[in-house]
N, C-alpha and C positions, 0 to 999 in steps of 0.2 A: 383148476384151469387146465383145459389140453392146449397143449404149444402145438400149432401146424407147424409141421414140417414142408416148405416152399423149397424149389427148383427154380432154377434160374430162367425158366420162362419169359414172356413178354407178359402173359397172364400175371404167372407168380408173385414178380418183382413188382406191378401193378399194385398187385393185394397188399405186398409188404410195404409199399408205400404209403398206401390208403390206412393202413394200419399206424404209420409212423402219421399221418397227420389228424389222427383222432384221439394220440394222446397215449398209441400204447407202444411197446418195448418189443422191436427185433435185433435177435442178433443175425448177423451178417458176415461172411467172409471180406478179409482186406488182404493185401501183400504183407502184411506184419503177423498179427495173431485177429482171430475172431471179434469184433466189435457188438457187445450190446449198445443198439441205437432207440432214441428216441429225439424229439422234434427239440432240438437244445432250444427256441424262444420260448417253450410250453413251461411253466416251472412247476407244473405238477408233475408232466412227463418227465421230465429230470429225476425228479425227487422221485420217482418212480424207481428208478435206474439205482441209486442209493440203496433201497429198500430190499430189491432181488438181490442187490449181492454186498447188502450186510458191508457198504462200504461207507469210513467217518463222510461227512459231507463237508469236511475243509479240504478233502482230495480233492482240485479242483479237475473239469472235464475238457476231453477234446473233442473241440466241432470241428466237423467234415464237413467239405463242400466237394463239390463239383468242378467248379470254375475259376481262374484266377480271380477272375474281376469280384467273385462273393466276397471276398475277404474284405474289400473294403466298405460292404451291408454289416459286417461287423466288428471293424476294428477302424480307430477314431482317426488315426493317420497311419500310414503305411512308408516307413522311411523308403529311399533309395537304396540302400543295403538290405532291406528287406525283400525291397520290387527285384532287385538282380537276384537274389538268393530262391526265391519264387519260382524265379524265371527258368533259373538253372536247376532246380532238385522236383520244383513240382510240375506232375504229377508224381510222389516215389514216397520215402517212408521217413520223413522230415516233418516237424510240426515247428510254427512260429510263435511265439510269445509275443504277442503286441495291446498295446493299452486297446481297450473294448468303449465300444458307443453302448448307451444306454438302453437299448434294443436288447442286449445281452442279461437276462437274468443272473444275478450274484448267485442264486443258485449254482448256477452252470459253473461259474469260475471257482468257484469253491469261496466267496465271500472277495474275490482279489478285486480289480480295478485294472485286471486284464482277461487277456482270452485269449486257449490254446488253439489254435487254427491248423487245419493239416487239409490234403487234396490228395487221397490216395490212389496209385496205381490201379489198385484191383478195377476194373471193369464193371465187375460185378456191385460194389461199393456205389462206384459213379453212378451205374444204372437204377439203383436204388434211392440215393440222393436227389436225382432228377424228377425220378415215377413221384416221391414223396413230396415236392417242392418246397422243400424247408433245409436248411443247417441239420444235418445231427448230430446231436452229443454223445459220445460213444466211447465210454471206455471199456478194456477187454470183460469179454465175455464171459465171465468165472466169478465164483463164491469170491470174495474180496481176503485176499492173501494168499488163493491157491494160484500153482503154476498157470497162468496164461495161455485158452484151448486156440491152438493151429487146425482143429478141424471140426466137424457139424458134432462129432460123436465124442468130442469134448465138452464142449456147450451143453451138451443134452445130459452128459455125466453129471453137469452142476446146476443147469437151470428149467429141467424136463418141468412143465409142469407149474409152474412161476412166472414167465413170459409169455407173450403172444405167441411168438412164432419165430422158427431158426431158418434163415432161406441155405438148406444144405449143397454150398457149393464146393469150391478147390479150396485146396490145405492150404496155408499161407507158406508163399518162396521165401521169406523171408525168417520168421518164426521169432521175431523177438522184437518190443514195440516200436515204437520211432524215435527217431531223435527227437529231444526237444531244445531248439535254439530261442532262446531270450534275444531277441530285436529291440527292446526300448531304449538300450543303449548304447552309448556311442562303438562300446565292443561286443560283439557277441558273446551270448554266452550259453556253453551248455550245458542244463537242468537236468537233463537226463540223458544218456550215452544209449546210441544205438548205431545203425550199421549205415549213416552219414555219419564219417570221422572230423576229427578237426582238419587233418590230414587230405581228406578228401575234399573238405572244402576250401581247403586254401590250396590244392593244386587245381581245382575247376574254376576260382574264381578269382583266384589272389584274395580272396578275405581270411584275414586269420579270426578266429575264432575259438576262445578258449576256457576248458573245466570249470564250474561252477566248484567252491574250492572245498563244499560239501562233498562231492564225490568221492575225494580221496583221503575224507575223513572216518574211521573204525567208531560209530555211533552206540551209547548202550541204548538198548531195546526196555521196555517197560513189556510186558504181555499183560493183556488185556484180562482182567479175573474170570471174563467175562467170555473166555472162547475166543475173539474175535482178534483183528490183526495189531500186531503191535507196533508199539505208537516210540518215536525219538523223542527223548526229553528236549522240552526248547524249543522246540524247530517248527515254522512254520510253511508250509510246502508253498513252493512258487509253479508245480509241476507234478503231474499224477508220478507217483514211485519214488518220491523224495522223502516223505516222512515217514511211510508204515512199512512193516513188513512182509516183503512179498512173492511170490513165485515158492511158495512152501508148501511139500506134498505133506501126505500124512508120515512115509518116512522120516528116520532123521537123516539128515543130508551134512559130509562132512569135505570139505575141502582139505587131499592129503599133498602137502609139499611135498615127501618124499618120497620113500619106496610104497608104492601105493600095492602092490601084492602079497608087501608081508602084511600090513595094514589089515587085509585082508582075510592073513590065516589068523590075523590074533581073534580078530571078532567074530571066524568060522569057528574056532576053538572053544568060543564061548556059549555056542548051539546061535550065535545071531545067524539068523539070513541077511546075506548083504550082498551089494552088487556094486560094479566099475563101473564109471562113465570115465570114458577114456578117449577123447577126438585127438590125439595127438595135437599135430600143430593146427591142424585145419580149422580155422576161426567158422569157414562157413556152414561147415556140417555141425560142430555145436551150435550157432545158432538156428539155423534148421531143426534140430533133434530134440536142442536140452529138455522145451518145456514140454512136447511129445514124451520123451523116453524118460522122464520124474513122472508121468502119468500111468504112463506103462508098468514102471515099477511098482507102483502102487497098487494097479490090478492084478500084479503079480503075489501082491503078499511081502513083497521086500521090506525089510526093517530097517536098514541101513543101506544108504549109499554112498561111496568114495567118490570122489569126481578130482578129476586130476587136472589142477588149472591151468588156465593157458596164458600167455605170456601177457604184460597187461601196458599193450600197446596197440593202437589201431580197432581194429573188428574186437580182439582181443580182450580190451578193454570195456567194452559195450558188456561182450558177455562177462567175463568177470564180474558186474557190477551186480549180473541175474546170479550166478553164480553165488556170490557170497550172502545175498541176501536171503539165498533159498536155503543156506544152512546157519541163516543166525549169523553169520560172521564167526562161524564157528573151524579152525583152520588147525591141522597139526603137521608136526614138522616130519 
C-alpha cells in the first residue's frame, strides 16, 4: 500500500474525508498527539484501526466530532454535568465517557456499553470530521505501545505504507493525549490524566472531579510472549491507556529520583549510551517534548534514558502517568 501524504488544502482534506467514508484509515493532526481515523459507525473500519497498530481490541476508541450537538447522534443521555462540562472545555483536549446508543458499534468501545466522545481544537481535525461526514474513531497514531507521534514524520516512522494516507500538518501544542472524564456518574471521574486537571476543572466550573483509583496504583505488567504490548493482570480498561503498556521507545527508559548525573556516569562506565530527560519543573515543555524526544533518542541510537520526574501534581501528574509507563514503572532512587 503507498500512504498519500495530504496537506491541509480544501482539495486534500476533501480526499481525506472521502477516504475516511469508504472505509479506510487517515491519520491526522489534533492539539494532543497524531490521531489515526477512520469512520467509528463502520465496524470493519474500526477493526481496521486494530489491525495497523497491533492494538488488543478491549482498548476501547475515541470518537471525534465536530459539534456539540453530535454527541448526542451517539450517546444515549447527556447528563447536565456533562452539558456544562462540554460547554466549558470543548472544543480542547478533554474526552467524555457517557453510556453509547446502539448506533455505536461494540467494536469501537472496546466491547463496553459506553463511548469515548472528544471535540478537538485542532482545526485541522474539525475540517476533516466535517469534509468526512461521519464520527471518527481515532486513537493515536503509532505501532500500539510506542511513544505517541506529535508530528506527520512520526506516523510515517510507524505506519508508512499500512494506512491510506497521513494529512501532514502542525505538530500537536499539546503533546500528550486527553483527558478522559467518566460522566455516567454522579461524580466524575478521571480514567485517564491529561492536561484538563482535576484542579482545572473545579476552578472553571466548580465541579470537582476525581482520580480513577487505578491511577495511583504500581500494576505488575505481564509482557506479551508475543512482542506486543503488555497487558495488567485483572483489569479491564474503561479508557484507551488503562490496561496496556504504553508510550515505550525501543530504549530502556528509567525514571531516577535522585542524583540523576551520577546515574549517569555509572551507566557511561559501563560503555552504555545514555541520555537525560531533564524539564525541570516545567510541566509544559515535558508535555510538549516527552513523546517527541523518546523518539529522538531512539533515532539517535540511545540505550538508555534517565528522565528526572516531576512533581506529581497538576499538569505534573498527567505526565508522570506517560512517564512511568514508558519505563515499566521502572524507578530508582
Amino acid at each position: 500500500m503507498v500512504t498519500l501524504r495530504l496537506n491541509t488544502s480544501e482539495d486534500d482534506i476533501e480526499r481525506a474525508g472521502e477516504i475516511i467514508r469508504s472505509g479506510g484509515l487517515v491519520a491526522f493532526p489534533t492539539e494532543t498527539v497524531y490521531g489515526l481515523g477512520a469512520d467509528a459507525l463502520n465496524e470493519e473500519a474500526v477493526s481496521s484501526i486494530y489491525r495497523a497498530k497491533g492494538r488488543p481490541s478491549d482498548n476501547p476508541m475515541i470518537v471525534h466530532i465536530a459539534t456539540i450537538d453530535a454527541a448526542e447522534e451517539l450517546a444515549s443521555e447527556v447528563s447536565e454535568t456533562a452539558a456544562r462540562l462540554m460547554e466549558e472545555f470543548w472544543p480542547g483536549p478533554i474526552t467524555f465517557v457517557l453510556h453509547k446508543k446502539a448506533v455505536v458499534p461494540s467494536v469501537t468501545t472496546g466491547g463496553l456499553d459506553t463511548v469515548a466522545i472528544r471535540m478537538p481544537s485542532s482545526e485541522t481535525a474539525r475540517r476533516l470530521i466535517l469534509a468526512s461526514g461521519r464520527p471518527i474513531a481515532a486513537p493515536s497514531a503509532n505501532i500500539s505501545g510506542k511513544p505517541s507521534p506529535t508530528n506527520a514524520g512520526d506516523v510515517l516512522e510507524d505506519m508508512d505504507g499500512i494506512i491510506d494516507a497521513v494529512i501532514e500538518g502542525e505538530s500537536s501544542k499539546v503533546g500528550i493525549e486527553s483527558t478522559v472524564l467518566d460522566v455516567t456518574g454522579d461524580i466524575p471521574v478521571i480514567l485517564r490524566p491529561g492536561f484538563v486537571t482535576p484542579e482545572l476543572i473545579e476552578e472553571r466550573t466548580g465541579i470537582v472531579a476525581v482520580y480513577d483509583s487505578s491511577l495511583k496504583e504500581v500494576h505488575s505488567e505481564v509482557l506479551d510472549p508475543e512482542g506486543g504490548a503488555a497487558e495488567i493482570n485483572g483489569f479491564r480498561p474503561r479508557s484507551p491507556g488503562m490496561k496496556y503498556k504504553h508510550y515505550a521507545p525501543k530504549a530502556r527508559v528509567i525514571i531516577v529520583e535522585g542524583d540523576i548525573d551520577a546515574r549517569r556516569e555509572e551507566f557511561e562506565k559501563k560503555g552504555t549510551s545514555v541520555a537525560v530527560l531533564d524539564y525541570g519543573e516545567d510541566s509544559m515543555e515535558a508535555a510538549h517534548s516527552f513523546f517527541s524526544d523518546l523518539r529522538r533518542l531512539d533515532r539517535e541510537g540511545v540505550e538508555t534514558i534517565l528522565v528526572r520526574p516531576l512533581a506529581r501534581e497538576g499538569l505534573g501528574f498527567s505526565i508522570m502517568n506517560r512517564m512511568l509507563k514508558s519505563a515499566g514503572y521502572e524507578v530508582i532512587i
